[in-house]
C-alpha positions as CSV (number, residue, x, y, z in Angstrom):
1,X,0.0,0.0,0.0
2,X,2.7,2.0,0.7
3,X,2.6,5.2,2.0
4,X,0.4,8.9,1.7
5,X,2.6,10.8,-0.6
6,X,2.4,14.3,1.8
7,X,3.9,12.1,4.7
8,X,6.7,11.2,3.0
9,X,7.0,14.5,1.7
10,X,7.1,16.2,4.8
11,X,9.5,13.7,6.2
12,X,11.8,13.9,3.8
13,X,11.9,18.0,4.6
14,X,11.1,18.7,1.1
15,X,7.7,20.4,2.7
16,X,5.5,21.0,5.4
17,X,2.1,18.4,4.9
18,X,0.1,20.9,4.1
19,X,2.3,22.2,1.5
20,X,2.8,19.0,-0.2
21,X,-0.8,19.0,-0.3
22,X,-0.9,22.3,-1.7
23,X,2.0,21.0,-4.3
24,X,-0.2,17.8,-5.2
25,X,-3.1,19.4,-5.9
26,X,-1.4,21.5,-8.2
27,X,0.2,18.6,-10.1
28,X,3.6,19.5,-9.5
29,X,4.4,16.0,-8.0
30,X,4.5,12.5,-10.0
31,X,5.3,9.4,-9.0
32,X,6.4,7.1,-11.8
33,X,6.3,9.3,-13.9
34,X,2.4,9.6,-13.3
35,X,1.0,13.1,-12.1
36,X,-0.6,11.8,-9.1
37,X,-4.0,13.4,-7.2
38,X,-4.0,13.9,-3.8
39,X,-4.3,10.8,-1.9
40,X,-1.9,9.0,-3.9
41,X,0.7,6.8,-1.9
42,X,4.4,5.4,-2.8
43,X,6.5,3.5,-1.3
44,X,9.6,5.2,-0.2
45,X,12.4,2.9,-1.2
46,X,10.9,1.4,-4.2
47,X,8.4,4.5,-6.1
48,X,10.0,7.2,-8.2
49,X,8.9,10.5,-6.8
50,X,9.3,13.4,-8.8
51,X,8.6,17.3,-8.2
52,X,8.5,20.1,-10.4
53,X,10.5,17.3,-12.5
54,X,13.2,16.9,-10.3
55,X,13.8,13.4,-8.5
56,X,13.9,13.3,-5.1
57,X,14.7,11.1,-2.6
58,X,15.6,9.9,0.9
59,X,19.2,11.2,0.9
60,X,18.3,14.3,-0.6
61,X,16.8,15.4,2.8
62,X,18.6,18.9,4.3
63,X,19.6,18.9,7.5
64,X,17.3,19.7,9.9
65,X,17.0,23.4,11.2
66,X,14.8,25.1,13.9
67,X,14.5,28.6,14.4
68,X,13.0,30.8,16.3
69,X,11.3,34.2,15.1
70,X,10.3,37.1,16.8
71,X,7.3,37.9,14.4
72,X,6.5,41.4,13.8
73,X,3.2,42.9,13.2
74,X,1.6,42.7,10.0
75,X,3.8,40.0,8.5
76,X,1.6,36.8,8.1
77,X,2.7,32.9,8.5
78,X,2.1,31.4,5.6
79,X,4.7,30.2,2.7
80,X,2.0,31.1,-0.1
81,X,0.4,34.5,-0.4
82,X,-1.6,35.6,-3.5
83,X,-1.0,39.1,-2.2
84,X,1.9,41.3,-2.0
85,X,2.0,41.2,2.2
86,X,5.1,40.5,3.6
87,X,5.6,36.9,4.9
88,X,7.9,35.6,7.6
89,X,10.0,33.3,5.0
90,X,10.6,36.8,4.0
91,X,13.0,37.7,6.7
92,X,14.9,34.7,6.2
93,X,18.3,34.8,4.7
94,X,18.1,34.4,0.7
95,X,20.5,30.6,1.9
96,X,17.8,29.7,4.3
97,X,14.8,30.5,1.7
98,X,16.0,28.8,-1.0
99,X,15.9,25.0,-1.2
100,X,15.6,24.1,2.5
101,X,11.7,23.4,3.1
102,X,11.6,25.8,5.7
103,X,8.0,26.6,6.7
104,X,6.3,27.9,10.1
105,X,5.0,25.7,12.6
106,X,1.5,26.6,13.0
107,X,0.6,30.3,12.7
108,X,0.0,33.9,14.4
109,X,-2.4,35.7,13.2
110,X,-1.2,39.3,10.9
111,X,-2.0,41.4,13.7
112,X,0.0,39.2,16.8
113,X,3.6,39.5,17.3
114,X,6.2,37.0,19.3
115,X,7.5,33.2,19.1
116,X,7.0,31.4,15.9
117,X,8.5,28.3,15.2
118,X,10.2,27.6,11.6
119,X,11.5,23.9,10.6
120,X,12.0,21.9,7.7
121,X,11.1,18.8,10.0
122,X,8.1,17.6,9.0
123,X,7.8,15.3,12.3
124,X,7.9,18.5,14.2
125,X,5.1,20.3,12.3
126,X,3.2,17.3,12.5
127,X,3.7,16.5,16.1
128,X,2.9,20.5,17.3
129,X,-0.2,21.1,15.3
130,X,-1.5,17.7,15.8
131,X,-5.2,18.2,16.9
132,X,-5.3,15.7,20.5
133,X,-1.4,17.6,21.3
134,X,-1.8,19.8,23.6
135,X,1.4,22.2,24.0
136,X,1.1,25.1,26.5
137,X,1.9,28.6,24.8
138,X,2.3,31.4,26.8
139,X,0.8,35.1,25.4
140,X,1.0,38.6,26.9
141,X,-2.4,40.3,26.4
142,X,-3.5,43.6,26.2
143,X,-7.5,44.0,26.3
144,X,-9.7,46.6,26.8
145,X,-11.2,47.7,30.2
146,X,-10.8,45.7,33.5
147,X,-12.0,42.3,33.7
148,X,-12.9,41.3,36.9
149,X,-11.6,38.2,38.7
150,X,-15.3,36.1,38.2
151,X,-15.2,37.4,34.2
152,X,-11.1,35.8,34.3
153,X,-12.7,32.6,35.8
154,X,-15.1,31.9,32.8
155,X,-12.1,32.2,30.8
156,X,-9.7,29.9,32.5
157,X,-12.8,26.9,33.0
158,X,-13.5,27.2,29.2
159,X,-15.9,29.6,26.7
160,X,-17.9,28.1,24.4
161,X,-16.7,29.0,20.6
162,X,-17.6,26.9,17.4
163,X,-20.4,25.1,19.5
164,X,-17.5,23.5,21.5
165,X,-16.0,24.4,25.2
166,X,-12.0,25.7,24.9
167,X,-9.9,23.2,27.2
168,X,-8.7,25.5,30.5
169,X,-6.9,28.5,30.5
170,X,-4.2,29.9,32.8
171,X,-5.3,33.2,33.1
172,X,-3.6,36.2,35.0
173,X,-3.4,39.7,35.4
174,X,0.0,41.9,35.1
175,X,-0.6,45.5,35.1
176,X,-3.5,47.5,35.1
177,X,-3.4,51.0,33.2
178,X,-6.1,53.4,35.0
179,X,-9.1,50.8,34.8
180,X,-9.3,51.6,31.2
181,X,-6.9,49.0,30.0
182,X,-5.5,45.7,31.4
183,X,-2.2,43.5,30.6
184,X,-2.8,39.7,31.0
185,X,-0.7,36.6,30.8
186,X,-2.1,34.3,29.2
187,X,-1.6,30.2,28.6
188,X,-3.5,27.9,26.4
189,X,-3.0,24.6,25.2
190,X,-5.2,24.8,22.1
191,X,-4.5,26.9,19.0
192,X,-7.9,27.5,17.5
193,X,-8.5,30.2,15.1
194,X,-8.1,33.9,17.0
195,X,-8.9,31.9,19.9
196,X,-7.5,34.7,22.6
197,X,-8.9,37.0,20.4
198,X,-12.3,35.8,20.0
199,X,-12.9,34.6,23.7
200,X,-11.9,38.7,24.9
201,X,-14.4,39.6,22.5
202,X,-17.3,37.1,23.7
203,X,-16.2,38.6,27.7
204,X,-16.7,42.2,26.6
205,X,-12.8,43.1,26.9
206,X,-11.6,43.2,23.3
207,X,-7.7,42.6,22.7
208,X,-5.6,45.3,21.9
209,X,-2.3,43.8,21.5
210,X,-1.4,39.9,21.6
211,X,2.0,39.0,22.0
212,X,3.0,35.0,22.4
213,X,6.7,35.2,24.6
214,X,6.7,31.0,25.0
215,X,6.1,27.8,22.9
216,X,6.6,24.9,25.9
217,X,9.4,25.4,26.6
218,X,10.7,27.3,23.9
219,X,10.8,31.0,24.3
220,X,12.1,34.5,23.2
221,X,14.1,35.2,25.9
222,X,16.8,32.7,26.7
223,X,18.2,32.3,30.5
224,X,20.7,35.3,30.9
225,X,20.3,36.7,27.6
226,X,17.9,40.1,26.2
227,X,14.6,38.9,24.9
228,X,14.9,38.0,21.0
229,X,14.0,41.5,19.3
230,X,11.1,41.8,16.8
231,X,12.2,40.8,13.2
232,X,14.9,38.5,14.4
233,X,15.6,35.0,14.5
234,X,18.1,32.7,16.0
235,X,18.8,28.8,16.2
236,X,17.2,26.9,18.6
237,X,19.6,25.2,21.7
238,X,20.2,22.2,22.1
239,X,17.9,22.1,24.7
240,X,15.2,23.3,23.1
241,X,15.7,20.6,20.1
242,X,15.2,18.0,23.2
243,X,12.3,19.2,23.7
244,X,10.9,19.3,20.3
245,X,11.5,15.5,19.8
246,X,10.3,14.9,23.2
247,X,7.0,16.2,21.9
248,X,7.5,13.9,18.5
249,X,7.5,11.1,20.7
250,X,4.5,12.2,22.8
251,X,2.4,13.0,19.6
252,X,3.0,9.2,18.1
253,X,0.4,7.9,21.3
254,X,-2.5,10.8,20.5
């Protein structure tokens, strides 16, 4: 039976699952010389896979690298954009761009800022934005007005979105500015779309500013060191790398 073709895809580091997908669908990928639809399996050792008419194969896989970016405002995380809007492959060096598969891990929405992951491992991608994994991130939060401790509770049990309860928050506050605005730490272990954003909303105390400082155990400033600055990127530790597999490991019993 061999194998779905965006698996093997993703972990050869030639793409992220989803843009495999993407590349499938578009008929940029054969296998035996075969455009193939999406769906299509191969088995690694034995098929020919082919795309945009190059061969490609097991040992053609680049060596894994994981960085960290400081994502500035306005830039979105996504590899493909029909518009003209800046993306965060875009602050890469031209050597880190081209030919290495790097892609974000997950996303932050145009208008947040702070930690993004970016890999060409596709066992990492899969593993953090499998559905059942549930990876704390940490996000400073600037909302509107001053929430009061019973409105903070809601929040941290769960708010209904989608017709389905979030999975509990850590929810705190850090600085209040004059009753008219409030700074919150925040920590969720679900990445649902504008989640933070969409739960202030529902509570009446609509975000101003969302800023994500920590991915597990991943985060922008390292012990000792400044805080990563906005645009920047750096290599992850060796630490960090630990942990990344650790959660590879933890996603293969979800």
């Amino acid at each position: 039976m061999g194998e779905r073709l965006q698996k093997i895809l993703s972990q050869w580091g030639i793409a992220s699952r989803r843009q495999a997908e993407q590349m499938i669908i578009a008929g940029r990928v054969k296998v035996n010389d075969q455009v193939v639809q999406l769906g299509a399996r191969a088995i690694p050792n034995l098929d020919k896979i082919e795309v945009d008419g190059l061969s490609v194969k097991p040992e053609d896989r680049p060596e894994h690298i994981y960085l960290l970016l400081n994502k500035p405002i306005g830039v979105i995380s996504t590899c493909a954009e029909p518009s003209k809007r800046s993306k965060v492959l875009d602050i890469l060096s031209i050597e880190l761009r081209n030919g290495k598969g790097i892609h974000p891990v997950g996303r932050l929405d145009a208008d947040s800022t702070g930690a993004l992951l970016l890999t060409n491992d596709g066992r990492v991608t899969y593993a953090l934005t499998h559905p059942k994994h549930c990876l704390p991130k940490t996000y400073q939060v600037l909302v509107e007005g001053h929430p009061q401790e019973s409105v903070l509770e809601l929040w941290r049990q769960g708010i209904i979105l989608s017709g389905k309860k979030t999975l509990p928050a850590q929810v705190k506050v850090l600085k209040e500015y004059n009753g008219t605005q409030t700074f919150l730490e925040v920590i969720i272990s679900e990445g649902r779309n504008r989640q933070i954003r969409r739960i202030a909303e529902r509570l009446g105390y609509p975000v101003l500013k969302l800023h994500r400082t920590a991915i597990g155990q991943i985060k922008l400033q390292l012990p000792g060191e400044s805080v990563l600055p906005t645009g920047h990127y750096r290599p992850l530790q060796h630490f960090e790398v630990d942990f990344l597999n650790a959660q590879i490991i933890k996603s293969q019993f979800c």
